[in-house]
C-alpha positions as CSV (number, residue, x, y, z in Angstrom):
1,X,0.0,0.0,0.0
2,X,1.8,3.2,-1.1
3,X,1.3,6.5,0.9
4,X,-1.1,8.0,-1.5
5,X,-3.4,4.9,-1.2
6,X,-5.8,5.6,1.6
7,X,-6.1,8.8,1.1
8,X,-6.9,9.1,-2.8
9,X,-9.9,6.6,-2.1
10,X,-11.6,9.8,0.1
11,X,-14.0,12.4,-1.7
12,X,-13.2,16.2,-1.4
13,X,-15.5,17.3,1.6
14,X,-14.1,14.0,3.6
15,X,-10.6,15.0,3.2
16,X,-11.4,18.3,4.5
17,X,-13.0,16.7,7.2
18,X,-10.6,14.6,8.3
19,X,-7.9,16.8,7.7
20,X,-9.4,19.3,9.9
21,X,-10.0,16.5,12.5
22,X,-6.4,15.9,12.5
23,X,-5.8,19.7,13.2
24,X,-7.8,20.6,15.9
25,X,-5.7,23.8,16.1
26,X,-7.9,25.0,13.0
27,X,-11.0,25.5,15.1
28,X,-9.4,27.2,18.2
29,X,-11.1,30.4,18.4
30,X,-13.7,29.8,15.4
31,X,-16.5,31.1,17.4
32,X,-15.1,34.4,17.4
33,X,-13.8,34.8,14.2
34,X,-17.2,33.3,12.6
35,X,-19.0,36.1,14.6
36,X,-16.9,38.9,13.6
37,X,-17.5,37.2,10.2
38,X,-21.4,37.7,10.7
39,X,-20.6,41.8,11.2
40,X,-18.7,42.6,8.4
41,X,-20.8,40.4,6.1
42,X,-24.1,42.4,7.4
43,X,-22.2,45.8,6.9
44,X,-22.1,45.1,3.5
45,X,-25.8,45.4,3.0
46,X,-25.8,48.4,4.5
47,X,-25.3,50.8,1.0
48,X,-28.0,49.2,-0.8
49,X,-29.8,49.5,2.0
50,X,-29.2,53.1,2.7
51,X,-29.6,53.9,-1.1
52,X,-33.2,52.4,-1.4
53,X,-33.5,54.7,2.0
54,X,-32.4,57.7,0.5
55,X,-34.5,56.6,-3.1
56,X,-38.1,56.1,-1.7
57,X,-38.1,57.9,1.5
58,X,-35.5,61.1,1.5
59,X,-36.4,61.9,-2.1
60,X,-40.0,61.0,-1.5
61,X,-41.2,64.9,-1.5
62,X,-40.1,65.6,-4.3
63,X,-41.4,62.6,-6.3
64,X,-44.4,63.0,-4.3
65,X,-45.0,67.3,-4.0
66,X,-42.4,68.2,-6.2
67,X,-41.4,69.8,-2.8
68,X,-37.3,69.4,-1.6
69,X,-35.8,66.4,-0.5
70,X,-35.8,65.5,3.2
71,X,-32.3,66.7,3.8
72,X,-32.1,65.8,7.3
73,X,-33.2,62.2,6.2
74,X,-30.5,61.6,3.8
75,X,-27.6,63.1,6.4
76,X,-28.7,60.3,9.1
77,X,-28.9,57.9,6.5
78,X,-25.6,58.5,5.1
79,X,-23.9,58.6,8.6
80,X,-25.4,55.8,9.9
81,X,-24.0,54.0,6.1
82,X,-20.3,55.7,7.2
83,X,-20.5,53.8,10.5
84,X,-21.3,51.2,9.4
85,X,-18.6,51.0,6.8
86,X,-16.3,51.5,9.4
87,X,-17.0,49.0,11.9
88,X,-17.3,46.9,8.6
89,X,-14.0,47.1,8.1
90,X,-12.7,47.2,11.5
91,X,-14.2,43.9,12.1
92,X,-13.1,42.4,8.7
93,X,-9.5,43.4,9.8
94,X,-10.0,41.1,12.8
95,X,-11.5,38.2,11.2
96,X,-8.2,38.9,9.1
97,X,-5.5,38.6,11.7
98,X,-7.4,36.2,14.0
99,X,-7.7,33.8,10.9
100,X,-4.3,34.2,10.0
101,X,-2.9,33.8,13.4
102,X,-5.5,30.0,13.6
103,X,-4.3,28.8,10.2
104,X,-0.5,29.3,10.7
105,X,-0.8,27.6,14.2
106,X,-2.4,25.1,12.6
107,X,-0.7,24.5,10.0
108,X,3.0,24.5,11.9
109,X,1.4,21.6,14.1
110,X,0.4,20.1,11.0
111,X,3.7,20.5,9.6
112,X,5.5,19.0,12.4
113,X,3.3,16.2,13.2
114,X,3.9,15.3,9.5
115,X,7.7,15.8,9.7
116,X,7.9,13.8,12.9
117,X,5.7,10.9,11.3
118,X,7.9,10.8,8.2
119,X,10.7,9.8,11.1
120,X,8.8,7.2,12.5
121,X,8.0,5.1,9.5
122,X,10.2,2.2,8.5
123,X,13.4,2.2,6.8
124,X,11.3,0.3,4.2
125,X,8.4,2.6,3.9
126,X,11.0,5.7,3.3
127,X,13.2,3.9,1.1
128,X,9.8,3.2,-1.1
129,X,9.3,6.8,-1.7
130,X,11.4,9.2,-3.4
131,X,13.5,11.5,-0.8
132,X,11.9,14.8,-3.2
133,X,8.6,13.6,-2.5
134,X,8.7,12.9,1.0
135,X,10.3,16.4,1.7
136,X,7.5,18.2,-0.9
137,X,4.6,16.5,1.5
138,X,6.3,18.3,4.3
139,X,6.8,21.7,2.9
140,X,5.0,22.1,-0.4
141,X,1.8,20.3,0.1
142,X,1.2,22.4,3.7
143,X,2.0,25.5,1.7
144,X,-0.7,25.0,-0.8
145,X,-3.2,23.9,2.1
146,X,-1.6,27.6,3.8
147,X,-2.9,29.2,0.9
148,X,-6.3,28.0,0.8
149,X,-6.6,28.3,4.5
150,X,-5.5,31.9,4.4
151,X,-7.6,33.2,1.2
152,X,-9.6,30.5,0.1
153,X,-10.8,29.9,3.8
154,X,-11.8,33.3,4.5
155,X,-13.6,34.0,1.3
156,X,-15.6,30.6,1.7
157,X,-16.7,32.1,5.0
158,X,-17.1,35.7,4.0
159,X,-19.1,34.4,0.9
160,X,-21.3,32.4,2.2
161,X,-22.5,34.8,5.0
162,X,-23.0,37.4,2.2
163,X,-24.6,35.3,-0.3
164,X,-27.2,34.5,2.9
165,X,-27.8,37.8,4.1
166,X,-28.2,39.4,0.6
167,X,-30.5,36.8,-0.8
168,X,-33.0,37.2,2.6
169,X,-33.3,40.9,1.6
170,X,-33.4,40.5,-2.2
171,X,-36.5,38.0,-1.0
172,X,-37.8,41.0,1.3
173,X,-37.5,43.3,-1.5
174,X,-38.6,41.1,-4.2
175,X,-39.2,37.5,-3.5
176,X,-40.0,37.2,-7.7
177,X,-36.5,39.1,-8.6
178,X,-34.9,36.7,-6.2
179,X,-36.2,33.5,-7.7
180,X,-35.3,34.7,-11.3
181,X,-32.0,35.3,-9.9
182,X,-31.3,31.8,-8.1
183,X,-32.9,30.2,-11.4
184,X,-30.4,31.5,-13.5
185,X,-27.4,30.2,-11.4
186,X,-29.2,27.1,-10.2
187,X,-27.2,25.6,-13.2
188,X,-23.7,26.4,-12.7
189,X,-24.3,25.6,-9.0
190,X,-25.4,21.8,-9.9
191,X,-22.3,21.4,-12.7
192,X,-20.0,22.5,-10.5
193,X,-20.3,19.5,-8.1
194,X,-19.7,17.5,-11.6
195,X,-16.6,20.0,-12.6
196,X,-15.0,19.8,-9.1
197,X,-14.4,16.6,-9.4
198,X,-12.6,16.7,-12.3
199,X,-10.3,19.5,-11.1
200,X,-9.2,17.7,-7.5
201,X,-8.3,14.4,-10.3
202,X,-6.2,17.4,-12.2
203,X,-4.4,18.8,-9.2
204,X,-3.8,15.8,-7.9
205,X,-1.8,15.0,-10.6
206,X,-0.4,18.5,-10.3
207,X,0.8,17.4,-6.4
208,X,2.5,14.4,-7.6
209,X,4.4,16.1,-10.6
210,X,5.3,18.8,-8.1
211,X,6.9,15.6,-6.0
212,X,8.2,14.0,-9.1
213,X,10.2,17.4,-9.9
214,X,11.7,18.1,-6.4
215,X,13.0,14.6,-6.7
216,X,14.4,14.9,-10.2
217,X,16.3,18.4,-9.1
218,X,17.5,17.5,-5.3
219,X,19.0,14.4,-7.1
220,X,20.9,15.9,-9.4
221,X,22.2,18.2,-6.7
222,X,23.2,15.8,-4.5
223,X,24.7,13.8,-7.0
224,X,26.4,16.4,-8.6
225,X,30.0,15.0,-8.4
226,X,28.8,12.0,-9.9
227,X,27.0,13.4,-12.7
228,X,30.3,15.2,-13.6
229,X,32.0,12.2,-13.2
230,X,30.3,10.7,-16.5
231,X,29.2,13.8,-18.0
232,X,25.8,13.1,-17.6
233,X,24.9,16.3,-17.5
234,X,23.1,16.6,-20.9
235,X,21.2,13.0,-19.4
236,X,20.4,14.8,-16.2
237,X,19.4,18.1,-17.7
238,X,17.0,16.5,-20.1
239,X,15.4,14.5,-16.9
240,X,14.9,17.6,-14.8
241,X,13.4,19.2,-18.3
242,X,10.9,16.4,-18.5
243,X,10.2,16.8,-14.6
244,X,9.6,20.5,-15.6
245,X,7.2,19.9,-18.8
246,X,5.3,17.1,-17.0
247,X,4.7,19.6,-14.4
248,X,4.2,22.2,-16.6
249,X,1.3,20.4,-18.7
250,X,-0.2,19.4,-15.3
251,X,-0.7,22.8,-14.1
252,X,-1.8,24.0,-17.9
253,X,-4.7,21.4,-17.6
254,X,-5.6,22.3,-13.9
255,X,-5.6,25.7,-14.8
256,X,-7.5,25.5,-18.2
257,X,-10.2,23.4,-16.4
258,X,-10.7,26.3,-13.6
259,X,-10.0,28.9,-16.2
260,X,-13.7,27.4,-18.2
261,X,-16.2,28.6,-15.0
262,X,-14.5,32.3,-15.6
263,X,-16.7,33.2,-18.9
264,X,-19.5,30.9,-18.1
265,X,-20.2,32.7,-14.4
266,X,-19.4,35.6,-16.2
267,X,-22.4,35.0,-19.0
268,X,-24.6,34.0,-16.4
269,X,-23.8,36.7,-14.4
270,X,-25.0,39.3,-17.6
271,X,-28.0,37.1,-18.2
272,X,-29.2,37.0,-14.2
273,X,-28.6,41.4,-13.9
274,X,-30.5,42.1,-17.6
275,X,-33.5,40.0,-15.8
276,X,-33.3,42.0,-12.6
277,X,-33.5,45.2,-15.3
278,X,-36.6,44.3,-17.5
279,X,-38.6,42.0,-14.9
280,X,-37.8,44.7,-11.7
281,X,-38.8,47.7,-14.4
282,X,-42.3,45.8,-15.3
283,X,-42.7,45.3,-11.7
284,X,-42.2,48.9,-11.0
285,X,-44.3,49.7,-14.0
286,X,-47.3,47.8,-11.8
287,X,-46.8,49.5,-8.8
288,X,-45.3,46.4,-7.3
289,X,-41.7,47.8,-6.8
290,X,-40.9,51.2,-6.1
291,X,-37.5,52.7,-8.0
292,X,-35.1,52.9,-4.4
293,X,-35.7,48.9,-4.1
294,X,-35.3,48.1,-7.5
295,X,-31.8,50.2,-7.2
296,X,-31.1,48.3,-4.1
297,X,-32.1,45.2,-5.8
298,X,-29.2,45.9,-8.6
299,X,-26.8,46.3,-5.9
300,X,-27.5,43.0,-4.2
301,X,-27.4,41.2,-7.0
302,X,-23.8,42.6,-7.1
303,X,-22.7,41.2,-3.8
304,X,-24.9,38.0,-4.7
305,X,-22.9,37.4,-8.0
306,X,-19.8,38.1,-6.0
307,X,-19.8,35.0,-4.1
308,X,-20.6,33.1,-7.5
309,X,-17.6,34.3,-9.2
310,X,-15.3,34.1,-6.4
311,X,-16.4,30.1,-6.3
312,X,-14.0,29.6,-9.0
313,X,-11.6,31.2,-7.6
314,X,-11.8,29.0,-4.1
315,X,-12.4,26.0,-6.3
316,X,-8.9,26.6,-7.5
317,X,-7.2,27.2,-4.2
318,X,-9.5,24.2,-2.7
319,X,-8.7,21.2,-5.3
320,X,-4.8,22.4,-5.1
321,X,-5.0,22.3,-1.5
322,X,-7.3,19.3,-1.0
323,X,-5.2,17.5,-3.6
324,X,-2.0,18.8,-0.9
325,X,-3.7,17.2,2.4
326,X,-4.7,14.1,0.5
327,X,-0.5,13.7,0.0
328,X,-0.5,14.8,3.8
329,X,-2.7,12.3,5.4
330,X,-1.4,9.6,3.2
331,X,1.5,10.3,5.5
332,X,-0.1,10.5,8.3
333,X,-1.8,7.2,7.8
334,X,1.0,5.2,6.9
335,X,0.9,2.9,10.3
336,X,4.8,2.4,11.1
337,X,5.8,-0.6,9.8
338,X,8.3,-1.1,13.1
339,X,6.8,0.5,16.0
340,X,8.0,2.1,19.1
341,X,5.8,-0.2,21.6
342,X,6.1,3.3,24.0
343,X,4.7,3.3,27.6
344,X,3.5,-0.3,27.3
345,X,7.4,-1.2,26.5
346,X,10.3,-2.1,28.6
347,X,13.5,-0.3,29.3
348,X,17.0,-2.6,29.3
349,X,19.4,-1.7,32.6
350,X,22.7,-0.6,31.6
351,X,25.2,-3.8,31.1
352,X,27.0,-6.2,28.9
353,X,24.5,-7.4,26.0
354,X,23.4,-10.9,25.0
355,X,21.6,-11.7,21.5
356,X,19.8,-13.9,20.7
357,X,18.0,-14.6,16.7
358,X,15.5,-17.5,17.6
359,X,14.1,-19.5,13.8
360,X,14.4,-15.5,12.0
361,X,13.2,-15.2,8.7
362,X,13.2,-12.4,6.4
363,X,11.6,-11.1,3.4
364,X,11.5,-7.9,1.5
365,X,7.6,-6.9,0.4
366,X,6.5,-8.7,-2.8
367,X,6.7,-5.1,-4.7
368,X,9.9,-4.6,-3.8
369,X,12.4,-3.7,-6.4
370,X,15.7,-4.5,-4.7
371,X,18.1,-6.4,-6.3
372,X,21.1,-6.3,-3.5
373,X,19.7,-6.2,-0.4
374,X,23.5,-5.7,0.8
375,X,24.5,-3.2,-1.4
376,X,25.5,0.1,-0.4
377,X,22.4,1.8,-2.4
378,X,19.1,1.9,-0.5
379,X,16.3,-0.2,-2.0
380,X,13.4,1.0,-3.1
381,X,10.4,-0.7,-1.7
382,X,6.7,0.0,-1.3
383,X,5.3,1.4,1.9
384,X,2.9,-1.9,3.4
385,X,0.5,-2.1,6.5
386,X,1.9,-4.7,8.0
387,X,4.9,-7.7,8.3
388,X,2.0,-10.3,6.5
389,X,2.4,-8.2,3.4
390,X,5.1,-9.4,3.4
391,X,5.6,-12.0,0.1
392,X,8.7,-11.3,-1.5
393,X,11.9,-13.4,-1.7
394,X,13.5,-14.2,1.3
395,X,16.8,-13.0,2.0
396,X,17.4,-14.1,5.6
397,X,16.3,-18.2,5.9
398,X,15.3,-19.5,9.9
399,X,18.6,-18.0,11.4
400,X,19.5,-18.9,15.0
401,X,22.3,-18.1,16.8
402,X,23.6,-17.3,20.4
403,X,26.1,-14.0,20.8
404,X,27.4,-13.8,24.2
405,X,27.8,-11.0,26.0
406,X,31.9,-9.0,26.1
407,X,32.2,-11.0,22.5
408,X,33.5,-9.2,19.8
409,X,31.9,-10.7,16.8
410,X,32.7,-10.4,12.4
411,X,30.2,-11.2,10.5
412,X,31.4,-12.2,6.8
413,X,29.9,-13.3,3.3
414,X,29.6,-12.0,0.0
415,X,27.7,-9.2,-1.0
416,X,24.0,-10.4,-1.1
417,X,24.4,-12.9,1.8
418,X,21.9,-11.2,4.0
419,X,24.8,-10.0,6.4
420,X,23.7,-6.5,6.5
421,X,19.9,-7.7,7.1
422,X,21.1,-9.2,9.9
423,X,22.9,-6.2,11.6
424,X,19.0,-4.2,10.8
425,X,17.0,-6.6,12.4
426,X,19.5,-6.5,15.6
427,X,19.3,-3.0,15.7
428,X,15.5,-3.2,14.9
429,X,15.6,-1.3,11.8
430,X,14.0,-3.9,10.2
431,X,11.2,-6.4,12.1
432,X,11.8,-10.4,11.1
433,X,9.2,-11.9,8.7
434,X,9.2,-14.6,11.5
435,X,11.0,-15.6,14.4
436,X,12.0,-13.5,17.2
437,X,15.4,-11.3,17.9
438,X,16.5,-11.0,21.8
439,X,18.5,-9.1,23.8
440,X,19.3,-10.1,26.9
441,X,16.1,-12.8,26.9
442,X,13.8,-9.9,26.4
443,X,12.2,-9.5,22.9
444,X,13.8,-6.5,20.6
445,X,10.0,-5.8,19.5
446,X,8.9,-5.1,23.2
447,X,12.2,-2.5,24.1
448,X,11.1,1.0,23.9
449,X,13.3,2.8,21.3
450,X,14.4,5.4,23.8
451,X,16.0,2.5,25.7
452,X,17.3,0.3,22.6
453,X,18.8,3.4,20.7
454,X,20.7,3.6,24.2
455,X,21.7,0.6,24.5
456,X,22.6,-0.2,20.7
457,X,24.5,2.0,18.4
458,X,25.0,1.0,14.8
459,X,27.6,3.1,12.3
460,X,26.2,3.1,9.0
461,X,28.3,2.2,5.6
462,X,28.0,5.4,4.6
463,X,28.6,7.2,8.0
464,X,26.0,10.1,7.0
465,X,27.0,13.5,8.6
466,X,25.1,16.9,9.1
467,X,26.0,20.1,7.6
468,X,27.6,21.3,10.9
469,X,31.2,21.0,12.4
470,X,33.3,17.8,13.3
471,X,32.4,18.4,17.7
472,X,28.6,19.1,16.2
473,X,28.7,15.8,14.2
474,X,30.6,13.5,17.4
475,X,28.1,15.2,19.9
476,X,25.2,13.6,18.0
477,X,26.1,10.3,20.0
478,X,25.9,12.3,23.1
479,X,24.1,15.7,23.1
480,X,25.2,16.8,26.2
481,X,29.0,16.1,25.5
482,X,32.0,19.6,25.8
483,X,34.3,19.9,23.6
484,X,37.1,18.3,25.8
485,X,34.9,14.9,26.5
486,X,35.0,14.8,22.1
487,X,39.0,15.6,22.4
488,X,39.2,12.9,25.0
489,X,37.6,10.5,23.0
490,X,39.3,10.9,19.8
491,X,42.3,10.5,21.9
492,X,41.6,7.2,23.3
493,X,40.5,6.2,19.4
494,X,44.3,7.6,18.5
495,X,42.9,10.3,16.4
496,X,44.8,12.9,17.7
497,X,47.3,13.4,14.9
498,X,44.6,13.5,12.4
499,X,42.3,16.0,14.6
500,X,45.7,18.8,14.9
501,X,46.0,18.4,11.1
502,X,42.2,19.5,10.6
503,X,41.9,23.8,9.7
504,X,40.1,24.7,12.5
505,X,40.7,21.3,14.4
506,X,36.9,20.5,16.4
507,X,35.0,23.4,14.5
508,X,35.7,22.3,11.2
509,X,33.3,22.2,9.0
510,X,32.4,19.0,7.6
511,X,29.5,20.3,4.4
512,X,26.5,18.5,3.3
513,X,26.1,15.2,3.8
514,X,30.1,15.7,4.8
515,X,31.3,16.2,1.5
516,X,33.9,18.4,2.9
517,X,36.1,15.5,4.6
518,X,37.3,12.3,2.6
519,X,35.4,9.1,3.0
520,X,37.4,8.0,5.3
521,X,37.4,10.8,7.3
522,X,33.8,10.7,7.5
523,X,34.3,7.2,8.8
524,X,36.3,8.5,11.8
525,X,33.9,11.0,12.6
526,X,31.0,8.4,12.3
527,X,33.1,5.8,15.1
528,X,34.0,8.9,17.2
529,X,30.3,9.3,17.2
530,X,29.2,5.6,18.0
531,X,32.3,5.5,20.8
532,X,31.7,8.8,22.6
533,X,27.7,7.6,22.9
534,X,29.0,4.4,25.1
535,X,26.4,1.8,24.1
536,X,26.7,-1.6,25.2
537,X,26.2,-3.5,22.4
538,X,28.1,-1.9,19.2
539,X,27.3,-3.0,15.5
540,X,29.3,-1.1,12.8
541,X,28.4,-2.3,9.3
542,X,31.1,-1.8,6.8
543,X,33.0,0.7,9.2
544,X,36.4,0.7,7.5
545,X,35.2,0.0,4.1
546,X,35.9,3.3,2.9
547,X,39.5,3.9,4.2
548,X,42.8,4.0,3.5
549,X,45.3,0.8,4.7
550,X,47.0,3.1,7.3
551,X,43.6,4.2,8.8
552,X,42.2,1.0,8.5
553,X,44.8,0.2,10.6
554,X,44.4,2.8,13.0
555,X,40.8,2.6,13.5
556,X,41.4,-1.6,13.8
557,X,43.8,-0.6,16.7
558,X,41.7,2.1,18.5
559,X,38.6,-0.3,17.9
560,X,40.5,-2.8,20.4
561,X,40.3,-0.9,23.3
562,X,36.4,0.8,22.3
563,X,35.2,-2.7,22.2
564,X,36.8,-4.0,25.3
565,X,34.0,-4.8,28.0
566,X,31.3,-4.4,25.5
567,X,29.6,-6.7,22.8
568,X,30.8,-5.4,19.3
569,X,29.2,-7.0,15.8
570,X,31.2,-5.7,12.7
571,X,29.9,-6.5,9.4
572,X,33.2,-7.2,7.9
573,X,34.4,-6.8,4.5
574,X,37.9,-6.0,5.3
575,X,38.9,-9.5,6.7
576,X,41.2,-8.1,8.9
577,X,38.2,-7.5,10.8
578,X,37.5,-10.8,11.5
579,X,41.2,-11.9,12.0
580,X,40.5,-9.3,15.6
581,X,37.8,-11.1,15.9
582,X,36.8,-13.1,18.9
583,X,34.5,-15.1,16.4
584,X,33.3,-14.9,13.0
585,X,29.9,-15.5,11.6
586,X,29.4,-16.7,7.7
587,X,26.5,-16.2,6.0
588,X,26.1,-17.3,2.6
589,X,22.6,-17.2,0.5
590,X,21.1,-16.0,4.0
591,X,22.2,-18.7,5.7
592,X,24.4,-19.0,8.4
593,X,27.2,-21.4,7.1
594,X,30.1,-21.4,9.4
595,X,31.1,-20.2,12.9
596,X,34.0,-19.7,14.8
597,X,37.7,-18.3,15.5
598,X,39.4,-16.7,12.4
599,X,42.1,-19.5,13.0
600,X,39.8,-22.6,12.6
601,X,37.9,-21.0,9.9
602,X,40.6,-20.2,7.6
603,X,41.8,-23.9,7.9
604,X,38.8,-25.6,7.0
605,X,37.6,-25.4,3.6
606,X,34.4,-24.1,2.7
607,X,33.0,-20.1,2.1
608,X,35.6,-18.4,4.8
609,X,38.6,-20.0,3.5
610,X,37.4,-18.5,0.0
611,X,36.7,-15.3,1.4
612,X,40.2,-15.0,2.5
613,X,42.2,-16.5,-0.1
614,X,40.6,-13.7,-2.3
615,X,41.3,-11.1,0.2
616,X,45.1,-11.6,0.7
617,X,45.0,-11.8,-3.3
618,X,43.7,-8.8,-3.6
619,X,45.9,-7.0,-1.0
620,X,49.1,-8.6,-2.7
621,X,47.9,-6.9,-6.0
């Protein structure tokens, strides 16, 4: 089930609904902003009010006598009209800022409860959806529902109210002229229930292109080097130029379809004032409408037609936005595919960890599209409901093994062996198809993450770091770390040399994604990062992949006294790794194949003898 899945199925009205639901901040203060609402939409009856006033009863003498008008009349009248012009607007500036002030509250909670859910979902439910489009749900998709809040929101309120209150006095005035003037836009009001439809399909499309294009441009920023590399730039402009055009045509054909009610509510418009003209002057004619209220008449049907026209307006901002919270709560309903079990979970004491994998199973979901579940690229996968969705091939096959605690473990295979599934489900990245994962006797699925993120640090193969400096990077392990507990630890790791040599040694700045340091530099931050957080269990997956023999070496040599006391589980490619090793783990097809000390292994033949042949080969070369 993608993210888009639940939420597509919903009509217009019920994703407004819900969405609202889901922001309860929308209605805080509604009350008072729908009454001073009410105010400013009565003040605007006032001028036709006070014209038919002035019309029939200050000019009255002189239609009547041929005497002079009723000065004294017309003065109040126009007074009273001034006033209430005034407060009209006074109270329309507060419905402004109050509205403004509900909808930005709003929407920042419903920004950050989207932002904090897109955290929560699984590694396989991101990895399923295109980084662009994750980010344009967050930021983009709020915006558009900003908008419509903001303007669309207030005119559907102001609208309404006036399109009430000047119909009940067009019926006071002339309950004939009002019907001919709700017949003539009785059918634009019924086809647009059929048109809106087809405009929330259209800028739905227009949400997803709008995703499709962040996607197509923040790749080809991030991978910029790489693009150079090949000189793929002509390949990667002309896929960021189709992202564009898609887009482009999208929003044409949104636009076009709004663009169509423009003319006709125009036409209808015409057609509904030249009816007030001839029926309200026959009327008068009979004596059954006096000249002021057929004047006043002319001006409501103004403020009547108003709200018509506007409609297309709001239907624009509303099928944009709608189309924008539909991409929002499909978020938002995406159930986490590994859950935090929260109050009703345990918490681990501090203390040398034992695993456990008891009969674990893995498989990807039946959509996925992952070829290498080991390699160093993240799959892309579908976003599912749950593990029985589950129905793809399996990568890990019934798995059971023991770790004690203080062991320092290598785990070893070719690429594709399921090696680096096995360090995710540890670290409960990833939940087991079947079969359970323990630590310390006590299910992995029953540990609240605040306590398991503790108690188990992994270092990533590509040792990700944040556009900060080299202390701000390490301190992510421990937030409340000085600058002289990160110099103490990058001592103990024997980094000191390389930390003196840096241009502004701790506050050096280490650019996106760390693109300022080497790779192996970024390695050193990523293990000064896992050491200075002190878990107790320790899984680094590839950790010296990307280094040079000399740092290899002196991360292998620091990484004998970080593991000492503590259970460490490297995913080794580097079998020097495993030669440190207390024991090493084989796995091979995702199965575990062989198992023990680097000295037995490499005697006996099979998978680990073959490993290492091929790695001493390679080192000779």
């Amino acid at each position: 089930m993608s993210l888009n899945d639940v939420a597509q199925r919903e009509g217009a009205l019920s994703t407004l609904r819900r969405g609202l639901r889901l922001s309860p901040e929308f209605r805080a203060g509604l009350a008072g902003t729908l009454a001073l609402a009410l105010v400013a939409t009565i003040g605007r009856i006032v001028v036709p009010v006070a014209v038919q006033q002035t019309l029939d009863e200050g000019l009255r003498p002189v239609t009547a006598h041929g005497g002079e008008p009723d000065i004294a009349f017309i003065r109040t009248a126009v007074l009273v009209c001034a006033v209430a012009v005034l407060v009209t607007a006074l109270c329309a500036y507060a419905m402004n800022v109050r509205l403004y002030r509900t909808t930005e509250t709003g929407l920042a909670a419903l920004r950050v409860r989207a932002f904090r859910h897109v955290h929560d979902l699984s590694m396989l439910t991101q990895s399923g959806e295109r980084r662009g489009a994750l980010v344009s749900r967050v930021t983009g998709d709020v915006d558009q529902i900003s908008q419509f809040m903001q303007w669309g929101g207030l005119m559907i309120i102001v609208s309404l109210g006036q399109l009430v209150v000047a119909s009940v006095l067009m019926a006071v005035y002339s309950w004939q002229l009002t019907l001919l003037v709700w017949v003539s836009f009785l059918p634009l009001a019924l086809a647009l229930r059929h048109f809106q439809r087809l405009v929330s399909r259209a800028y739905t499309t227009v949400r997803e292109r709008v995703g499709d294009l962040l996607s197509a441009v923040s790749e080809s920023v991030v991978g910029a080097s790489v693009i150079r590399a090949y000189a793929a730039e002509g390949r990667t402009a002309q896929r960021v130029d189709e992202s564009v055009g898609l887009h482009q045509r999208a929003q044409v054909r949104a636009q076009g379809l709004v663009a169509l009610t423009f003319p006709v509510s125009e036409l209808v418009a015409a057609v509904a004032t030249a009816g007030v003209v001839v029926a309200g002057t026959l009327l008068g004619v009979g004596g059954h409408l006096t000249a002021g209220r057929l004047v006043a008449f002319l001006f409501l049907v103004t403020l009547f037609v108003g709200p018509m026209q506007v409609a297309t307006e709001v239907l624009n901002e509303a099928q944009n936005a709608i189309a924008g919270w539909r991409r929002v709560l499909g978020v938002l309903d995406t159930t986490p595919d590994v859950a935090d079990p929260g109050p009703a979970g345990r918490d681990l004491p501090r203390g040398p960890i034992e695993v456990r994998f008891e009969n674990v199973s893995f498989a990807y979901p039946a959509h996925s599209e992952e070829a290498n579940p080991e390699g160093g690229k993240a799959p892309e996968k579908k976003a599912f409901a749950d593990r029985a969705a589950r129905s793809g091939p399996t990568v890990l096959h019934e798995v059971s093994v023991e770790i004690a605690p203080r062991s320092r473990v290598a785990v070893v295979g070719e690429t594709g062996s399921g090696k680096t599934t096995f360090a995710k489900l540890l670290t409960r990245l990833m939940d087991p198809t079947s079969g359970r994962v323990l630590i310390d006797d006590v299910p992995l699925d029953t540990v609240r993450f605040s306590s398991l993120r503790e108690r188990i640090v992994m270092v990533p193969q590509d040792g990700f770091l944040f556009d900060a400096g080299i202390a701000d990077n390490i301190r992510y392990g421990r937030p409340g770390a000085s600058d002289d507990d990160i110099r103490l630890a990058l001592t103990e790791l024997g980094l000191t040399d390389w930390l003196e040599g840096l241009p502004r040694g701790l506050h050096t700045p280490v650019g996106q994604r760390g693109e300022s340091l080497s790779a192996g530099e970024r390695q050193l931050v990523a293990l000064a990062r896992a050491y200075i957080a002190d878990p107790d269990l320790l899984v680094l997956d590839e950790a010296t992949s990307a280094v040079d023999p000399a740092t290899e070496v002196r991360i292998q040599r620091a990484l004998d006294g970080v593991t000492r006391g503590r259970t460490a589980i490297s995913i080794a490619h580097r079998l020097s790794t495993a030669e440190a090793a207390d024991e090493v783990i084989v796995f091979d097809q995702g199965r575990i194949v062989q198992r023990g000390p680097h000295a037995e292994l490499v005697g006996e033949p099979g998978v680990y003898a073959d490993l290492h042949e091929s790695w001493i080969a390679q080192r000779r070369v």
